[in-house]
N, C-alpha and C positions, 0 to 999 in steps of 0.2 A: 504494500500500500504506500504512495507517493505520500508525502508530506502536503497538506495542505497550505493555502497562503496564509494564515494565522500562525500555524505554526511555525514556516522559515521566517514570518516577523519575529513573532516571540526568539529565535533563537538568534536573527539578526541583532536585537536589541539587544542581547546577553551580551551578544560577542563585542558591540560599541557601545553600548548607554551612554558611556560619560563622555562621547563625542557631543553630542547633543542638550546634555543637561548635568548640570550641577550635579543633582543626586537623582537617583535610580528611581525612587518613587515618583519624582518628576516626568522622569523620560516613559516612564508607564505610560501613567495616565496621559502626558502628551502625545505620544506617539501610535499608542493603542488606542487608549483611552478605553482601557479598563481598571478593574482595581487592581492593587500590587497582588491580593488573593488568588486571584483569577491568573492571572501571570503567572505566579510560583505553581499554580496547581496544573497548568499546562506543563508550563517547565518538565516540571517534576514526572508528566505521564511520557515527554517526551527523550528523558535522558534513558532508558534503558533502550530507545528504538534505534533500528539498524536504519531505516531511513534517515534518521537523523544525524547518525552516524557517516553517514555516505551524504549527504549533504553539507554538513562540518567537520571533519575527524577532529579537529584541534583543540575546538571547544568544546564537543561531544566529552571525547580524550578528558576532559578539563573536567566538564561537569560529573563524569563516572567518577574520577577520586574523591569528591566532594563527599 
């Protein structure tokens, strides 16, 4: 299953947030404009997937040690 466009945002945003905004909670809501909830719980369904993985390794990579 391809990644959908919410989700390569959401992992966009991981990979640069603080190009865009002071703090992380900002760049959420600005960019998504959802809550930071909403974000971490995507994140979060998306760091064990292989699509995601093949769409970023580096910060995929990044997010699995977390």
């Amino acid at each position: 299953m391809a990644l959908s466009t919410r989700q390569r945002e959401v992992l966009d945003l991981e990979r640069e947030w603080w190009r865009w905004s002071p703090t992380k909670k900002a760049a959420i809501l600005d960019r998504l404009g959802c809550s930071p909830a909403a974000y971490y719980a995507v994140l979060r369904r998306l760091t064990p997937s292989e699509d995601a993985l093949r769409y970023d390794p580096l910060l995929e990579r990044r997010l699995r040690r977390r």
